[in-house]
ZAMARGU-4260 file (C-alpha; in steps of 0.2 Angstrom, whole numbers, plus 5000, padded with zeros to 4 digits):
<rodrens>
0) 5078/5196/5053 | 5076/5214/5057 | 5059/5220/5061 | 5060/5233/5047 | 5060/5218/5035
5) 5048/5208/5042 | 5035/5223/5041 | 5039/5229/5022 | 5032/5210/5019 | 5014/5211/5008
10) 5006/5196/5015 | 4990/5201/5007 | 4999/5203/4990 | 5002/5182/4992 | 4993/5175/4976
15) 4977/5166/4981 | 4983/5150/4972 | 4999/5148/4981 | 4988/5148/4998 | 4974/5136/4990
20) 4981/5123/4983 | 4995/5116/4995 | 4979/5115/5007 | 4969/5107/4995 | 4984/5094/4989
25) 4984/5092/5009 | 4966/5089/5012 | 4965/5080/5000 | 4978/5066/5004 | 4972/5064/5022
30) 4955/5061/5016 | 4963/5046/5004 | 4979/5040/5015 | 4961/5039/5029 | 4954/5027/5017
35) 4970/5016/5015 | 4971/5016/5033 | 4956/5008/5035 | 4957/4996/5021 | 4974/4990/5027
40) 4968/4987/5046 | 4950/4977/5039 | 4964/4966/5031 | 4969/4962/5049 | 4954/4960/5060
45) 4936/4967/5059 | 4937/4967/5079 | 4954/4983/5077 | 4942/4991/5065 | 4927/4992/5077
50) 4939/4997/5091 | 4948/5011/5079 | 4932/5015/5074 | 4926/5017/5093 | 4944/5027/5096
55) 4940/5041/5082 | 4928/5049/5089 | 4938/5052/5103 | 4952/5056/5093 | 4943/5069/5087
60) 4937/5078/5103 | 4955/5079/5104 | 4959/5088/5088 | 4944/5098/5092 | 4954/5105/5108
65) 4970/5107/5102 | 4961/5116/5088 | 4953/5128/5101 | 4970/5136/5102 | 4978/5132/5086
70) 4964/5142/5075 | 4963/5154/5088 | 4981/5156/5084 | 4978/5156/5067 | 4968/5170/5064
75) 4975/5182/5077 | 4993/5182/5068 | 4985/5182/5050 | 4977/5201/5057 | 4994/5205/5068
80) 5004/5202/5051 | 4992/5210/5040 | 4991/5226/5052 | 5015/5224/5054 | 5013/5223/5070
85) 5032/5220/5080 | 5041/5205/5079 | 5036/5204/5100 | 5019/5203/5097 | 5018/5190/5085
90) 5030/5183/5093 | 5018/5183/5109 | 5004/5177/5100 | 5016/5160/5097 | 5023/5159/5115
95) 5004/5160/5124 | 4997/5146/5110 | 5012/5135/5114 | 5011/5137/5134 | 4990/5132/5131
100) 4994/5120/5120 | 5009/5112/5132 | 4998/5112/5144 | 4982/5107/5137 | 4990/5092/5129
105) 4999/5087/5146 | 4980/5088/5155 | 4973/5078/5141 | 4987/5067/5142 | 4984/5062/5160
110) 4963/5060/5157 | 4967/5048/5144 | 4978/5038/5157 | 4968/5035/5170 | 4951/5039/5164
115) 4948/5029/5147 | 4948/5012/5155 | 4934/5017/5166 | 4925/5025/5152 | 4927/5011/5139
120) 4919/4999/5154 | 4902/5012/5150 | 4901/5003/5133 | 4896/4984/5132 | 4911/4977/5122
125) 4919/4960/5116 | 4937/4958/5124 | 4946/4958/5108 | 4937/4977/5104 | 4939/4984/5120
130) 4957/4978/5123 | 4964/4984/5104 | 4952/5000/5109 | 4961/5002/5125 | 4979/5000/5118
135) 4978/5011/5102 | 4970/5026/5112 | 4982/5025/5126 | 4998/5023/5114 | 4991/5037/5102
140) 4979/5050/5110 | 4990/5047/5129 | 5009/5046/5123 | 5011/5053/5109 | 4997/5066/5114
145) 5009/5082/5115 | 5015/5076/5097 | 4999/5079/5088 | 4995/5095/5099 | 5011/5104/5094
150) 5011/5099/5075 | 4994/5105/5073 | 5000/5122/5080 | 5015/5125/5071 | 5005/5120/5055
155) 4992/5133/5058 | 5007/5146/5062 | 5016/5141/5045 | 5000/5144/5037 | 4995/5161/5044
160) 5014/5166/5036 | 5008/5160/5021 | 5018/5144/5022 | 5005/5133/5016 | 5017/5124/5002
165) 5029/5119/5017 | 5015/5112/5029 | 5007/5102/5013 | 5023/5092/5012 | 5027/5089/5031
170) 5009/5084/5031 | 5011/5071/5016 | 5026/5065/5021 | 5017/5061/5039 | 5004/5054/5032
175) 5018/5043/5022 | 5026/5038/5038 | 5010/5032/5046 | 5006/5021/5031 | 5022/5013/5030
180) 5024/5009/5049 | 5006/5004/5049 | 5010/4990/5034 | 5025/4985/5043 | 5016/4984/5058
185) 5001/4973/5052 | 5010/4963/5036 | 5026/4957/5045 | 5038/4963/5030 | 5055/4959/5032
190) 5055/4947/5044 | 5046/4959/5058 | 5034/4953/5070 | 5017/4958/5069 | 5012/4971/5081
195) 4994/4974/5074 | 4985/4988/5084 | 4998/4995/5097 | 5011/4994/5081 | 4998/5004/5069
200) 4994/5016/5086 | 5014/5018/5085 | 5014/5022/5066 | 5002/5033/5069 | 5011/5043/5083
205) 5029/5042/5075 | 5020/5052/5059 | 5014/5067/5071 | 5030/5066/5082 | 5041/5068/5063
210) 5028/5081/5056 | 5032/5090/5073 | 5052/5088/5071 | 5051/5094/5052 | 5038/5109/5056
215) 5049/5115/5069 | 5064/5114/5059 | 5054/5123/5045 | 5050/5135/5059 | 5067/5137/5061
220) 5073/5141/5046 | 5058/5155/5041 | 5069/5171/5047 | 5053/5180/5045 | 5040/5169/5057
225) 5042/5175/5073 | 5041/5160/5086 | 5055/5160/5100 | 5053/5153/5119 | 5066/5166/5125
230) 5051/5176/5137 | 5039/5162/5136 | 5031/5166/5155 | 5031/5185/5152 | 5015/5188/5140
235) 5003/5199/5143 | 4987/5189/5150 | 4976/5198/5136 | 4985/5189/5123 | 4979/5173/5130
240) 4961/5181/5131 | 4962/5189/5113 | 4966/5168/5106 | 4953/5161/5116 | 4941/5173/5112
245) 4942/5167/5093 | 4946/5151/5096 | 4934/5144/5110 | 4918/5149/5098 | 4926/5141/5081
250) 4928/5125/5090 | 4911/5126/5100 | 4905/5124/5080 | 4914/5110/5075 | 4908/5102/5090
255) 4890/5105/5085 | 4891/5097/5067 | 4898/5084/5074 | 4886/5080/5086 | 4870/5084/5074
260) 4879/5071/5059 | 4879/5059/5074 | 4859/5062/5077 | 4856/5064/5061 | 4866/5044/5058
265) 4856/5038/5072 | 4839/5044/5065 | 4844/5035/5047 | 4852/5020/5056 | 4831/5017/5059
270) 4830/5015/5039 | 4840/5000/5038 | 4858/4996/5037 | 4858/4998/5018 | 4853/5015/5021
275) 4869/5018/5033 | 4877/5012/5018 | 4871/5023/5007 | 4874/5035/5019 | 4893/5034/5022
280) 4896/5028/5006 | 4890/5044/4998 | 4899/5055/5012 | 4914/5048/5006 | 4913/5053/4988
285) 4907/5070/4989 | 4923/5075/5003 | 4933/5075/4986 | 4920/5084/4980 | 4920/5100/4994
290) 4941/5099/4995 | 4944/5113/4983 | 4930/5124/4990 | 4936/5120/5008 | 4952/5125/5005
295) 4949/5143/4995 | 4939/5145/5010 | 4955/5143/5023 | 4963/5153/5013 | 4949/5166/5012
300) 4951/5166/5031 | 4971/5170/5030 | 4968/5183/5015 | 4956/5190/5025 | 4965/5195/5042
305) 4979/5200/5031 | 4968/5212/5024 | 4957/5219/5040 | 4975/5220/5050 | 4982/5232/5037
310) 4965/5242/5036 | 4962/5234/5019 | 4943/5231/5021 | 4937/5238/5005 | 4948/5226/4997
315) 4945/5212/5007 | 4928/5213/5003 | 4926/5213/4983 | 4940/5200/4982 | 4931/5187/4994
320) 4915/5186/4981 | 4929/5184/4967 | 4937/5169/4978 | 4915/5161/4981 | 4913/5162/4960
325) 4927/5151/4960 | 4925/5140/4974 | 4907/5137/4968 | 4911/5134/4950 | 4925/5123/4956
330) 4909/5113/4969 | 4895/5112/4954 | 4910/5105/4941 | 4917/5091/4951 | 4898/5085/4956
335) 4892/5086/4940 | 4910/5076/4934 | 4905/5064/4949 | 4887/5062/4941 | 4892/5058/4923
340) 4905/5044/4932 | 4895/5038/4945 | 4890/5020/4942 | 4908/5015/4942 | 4914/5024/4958
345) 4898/5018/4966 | 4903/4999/4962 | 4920/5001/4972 | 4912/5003/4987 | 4896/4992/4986
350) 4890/4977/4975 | 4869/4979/4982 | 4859/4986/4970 | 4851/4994/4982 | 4864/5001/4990
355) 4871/5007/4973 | 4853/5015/4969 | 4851/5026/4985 | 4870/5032/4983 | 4867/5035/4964
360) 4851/5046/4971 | 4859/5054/4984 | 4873/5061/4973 | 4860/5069/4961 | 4854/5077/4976
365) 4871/5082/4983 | 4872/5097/4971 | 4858/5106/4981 | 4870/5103/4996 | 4887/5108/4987
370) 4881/5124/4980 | 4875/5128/4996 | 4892/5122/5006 | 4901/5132/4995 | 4894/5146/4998
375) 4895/5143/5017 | 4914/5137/5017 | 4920/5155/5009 | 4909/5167/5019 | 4911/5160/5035
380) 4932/5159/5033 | 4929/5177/5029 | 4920/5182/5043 | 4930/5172/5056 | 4944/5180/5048
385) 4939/5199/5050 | 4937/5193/5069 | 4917/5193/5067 | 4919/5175/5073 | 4901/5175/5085
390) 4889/5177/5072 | 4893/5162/5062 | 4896/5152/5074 | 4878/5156/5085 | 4869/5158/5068
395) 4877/5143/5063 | 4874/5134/5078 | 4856/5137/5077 | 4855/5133/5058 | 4861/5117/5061
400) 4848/5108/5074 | 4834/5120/5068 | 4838/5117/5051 | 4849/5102/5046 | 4842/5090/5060
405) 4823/5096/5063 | 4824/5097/5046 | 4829/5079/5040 | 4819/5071/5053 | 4803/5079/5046
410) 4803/5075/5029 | 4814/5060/5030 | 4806/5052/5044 | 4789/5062/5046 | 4786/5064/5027
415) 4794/5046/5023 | 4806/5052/5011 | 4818/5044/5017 | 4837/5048/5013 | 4831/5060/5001
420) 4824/5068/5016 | 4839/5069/5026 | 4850/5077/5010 | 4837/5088/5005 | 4836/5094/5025
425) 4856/5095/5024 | 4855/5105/5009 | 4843/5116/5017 | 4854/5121/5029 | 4869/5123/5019
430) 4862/5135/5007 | 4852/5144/5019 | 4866/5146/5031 | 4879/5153/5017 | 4864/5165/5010
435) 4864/5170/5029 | 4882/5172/5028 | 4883/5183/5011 | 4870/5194/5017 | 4882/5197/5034
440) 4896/5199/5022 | 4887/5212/5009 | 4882/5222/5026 | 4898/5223/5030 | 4894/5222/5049
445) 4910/5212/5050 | 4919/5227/5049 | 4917/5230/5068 | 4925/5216/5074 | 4944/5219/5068
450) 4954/5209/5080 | 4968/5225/5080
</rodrens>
């Protein structure tokens, strides 16, 4: 396509709904195709559940790198499209992500190769768990690691072009793909041996390793998304610096909350097992709960650097507390459909009435938290995406183990509150950290930090 088309291209014109709710239709079925997934492998041993179990949270540090560059990526174009830069320079900002990326996931590759094996030996297993461990992690996070680096790359590039339609339904029919080779691994249909965890490790490759060959393809056919190899070794070294420097801090957060939940588990896990219950059974309901807010607040974040590129700050910044109103509306409506329908969702996961009780609590409760996370989900994506990425990420940061964990350890251990401690420190947090957010939006401080 000839630059001068590529730059008469509105992005920020893109209607709101046709970014938001691919993503949300996406987020939503991982978190549900997740659940079949574990469901379908319980049916096979509780020992490949354990070890899979064990796996994710590796699997996630994983994601967590490749997301380093991938929404460092992101946010960069979605600021170089909005301001028309060349075709070159988006084009750059695509050739430096896949170079870190390629390399990155080669690195990676290598570490899980020779050094899982000597780290799972840290952790005092039963044969069965530590083998299926072993295999599933080396088959998934080691072969097919380039796979799931470079599809969570050209996903994030899709999106910034506003392709968010496209990347829902490579994502879906990934997601298909790992179900269907996980049952064929596990059920033995059609006459086909059962390969249990190395078979469902492989279906869970072969779904990033076609999500890669139908993005690229995608890719390929968008005249208007700039991503050739041709030049691949000549970017400027600032290019690599300006991804990073977004990138590097976003991930640094996730990291965080991921850590602090993991406290904040081991700190319940001194309540009693039915309290973990509680716990994770509640988590799970509420994710569909957050979905819609979550994704207006990705798409905030695209809207957003649309807008700062082309020196639309004024517009970005009266249209961002339209897209809260609507993100919080869509939060308090769905918890408060969740509470008038609780005892039966309640009774899929758990048959303990005291179990049932705490979640049936806890979810009267989670409406302090998702006002609070929806305030937070829309700010921050709006801030990260105006390039004023160190402020919620530090503030964050420190909101989260001052707040969120110090928090929930005082009244729910301290106080004896129990789990109604923890969710009320949790909730704490999240509306305290999105007013924190609002006020750095209505200041407009963020105005300073335009990536171009």
């Amino acid at each position: 396509m000839p630059e001068k088309t590529l730059q008469k291209q509105n992005r920020g014109a893109l209607p709101m709904l046709k970014l938001t709710f691919p993503i949300a239709m996406e987020q939503f079925f991982r978190i549900l195709v997740s659940s079949v997934d574990t469901m379908m492998l319980s049916s096979y041993s509780n020992d490949a559940v354990a070890a899979v179990g064990l796996v994710s949270q590796y699997v996630f540090f994983l994601n967590l790198l490749f997301a380093v560059i991938s929404t460092g990526c992101s946010i960069v174009l979605a600021q170089f499209i909005g301001a028309q830069k060349s075709r070159k320079e988006l084009n750059q900002i695509a050739q430096a992500s896949t170079l870190m990326i390629t390399l990155l996931s080669v690195f990676l590759m290598l570490l899980v190769f020779f050094g899982f094996k000597p780290l799972l030996s840290c952790y005092q297993l039963e044969d069965a768990v530590r083998g299926y461990a072993l295999k599933y992690f080396i088959i998934f996070g080691g072969i097919f690691c380039f796979f799931n680096a470079f599809s969570s790359l050209q996903g994030a590039i899709l999106r910034s072009y506003g392709y968010t339609s496209e990347a829902m339904i490579v994502s879906i029919i990934g997601n298909v793909v790992n179900v269907i080779g996980n049952a064929l691994s596990l059920y033995g249909w059609f006459g086909l041996p059962i390969l249990g965890v190395p078979g469902v490790a492989c279906a869970s490759g072969m779904a990033m390793l076609v999500s890669s060959v139908l993005l690229a393809i995608i890719i390929r056919r968008k005249p208007d998304v700039a991503f050739e190899l041709k030049g691949l070794f000549k970017v400027p070294k600032q290019v690599y610096k300006l991804i990073l420097s977004v990138g590097v801090p976003t991930a640094g957060e996730s990291l965080s909350y991921n850590i602090s939940q993991i406290v904040i588990m081991a700190m319940i896990s001194t309540l009693g097992t039915n309290a973990m219950s509680a716990q994770v059974y509640t988590m799970t309901i509420v994710r569909f709960v957050f979905i819609m807010a979550m994704a207006i607040g990705q798409a905030s974040q695209i809207k957003t650097g649309y807008y700062v590129g082309a020196r639309q700050s004024d517009i970005a910044y009266k249209k961002i507390f339209k897209y809260q109103l609507v993100a919080t509306a869509c939060s308090m409506v769905m918890i408060l459909i969740v509470n008038l329908v609780k005892h039966p969702i309640i009774g899929i996961f758990t048959k303990i009435d005291e179990v049932h009780g705490l979640v049936a609590t806890l979810l009267i409760y989670s409406t302090y938290i998702e006002f609070g996370r929806s305030l937070n989900l829309i700010y921050v994506g709006a801030l990260k995406g105006s390039g004023d990425v160190k402020f919620p990420v530090l503030y964050g940061i420190a909101s989260m183990w001052g707040i969120m964990v110090l928090g929930s350890y005082i009244l729910g251990i301290k106080c004896g509150l129990g789990l109604v401690g923890f969710w009320l420190g949790i909730g704490t947090d999240e509306t305290t950290r999105g007013i924190a957010m609002l006020i750095r939006w209505k200041n407009k401080h963020w105005q300073k930090h335009a990536l171009v």
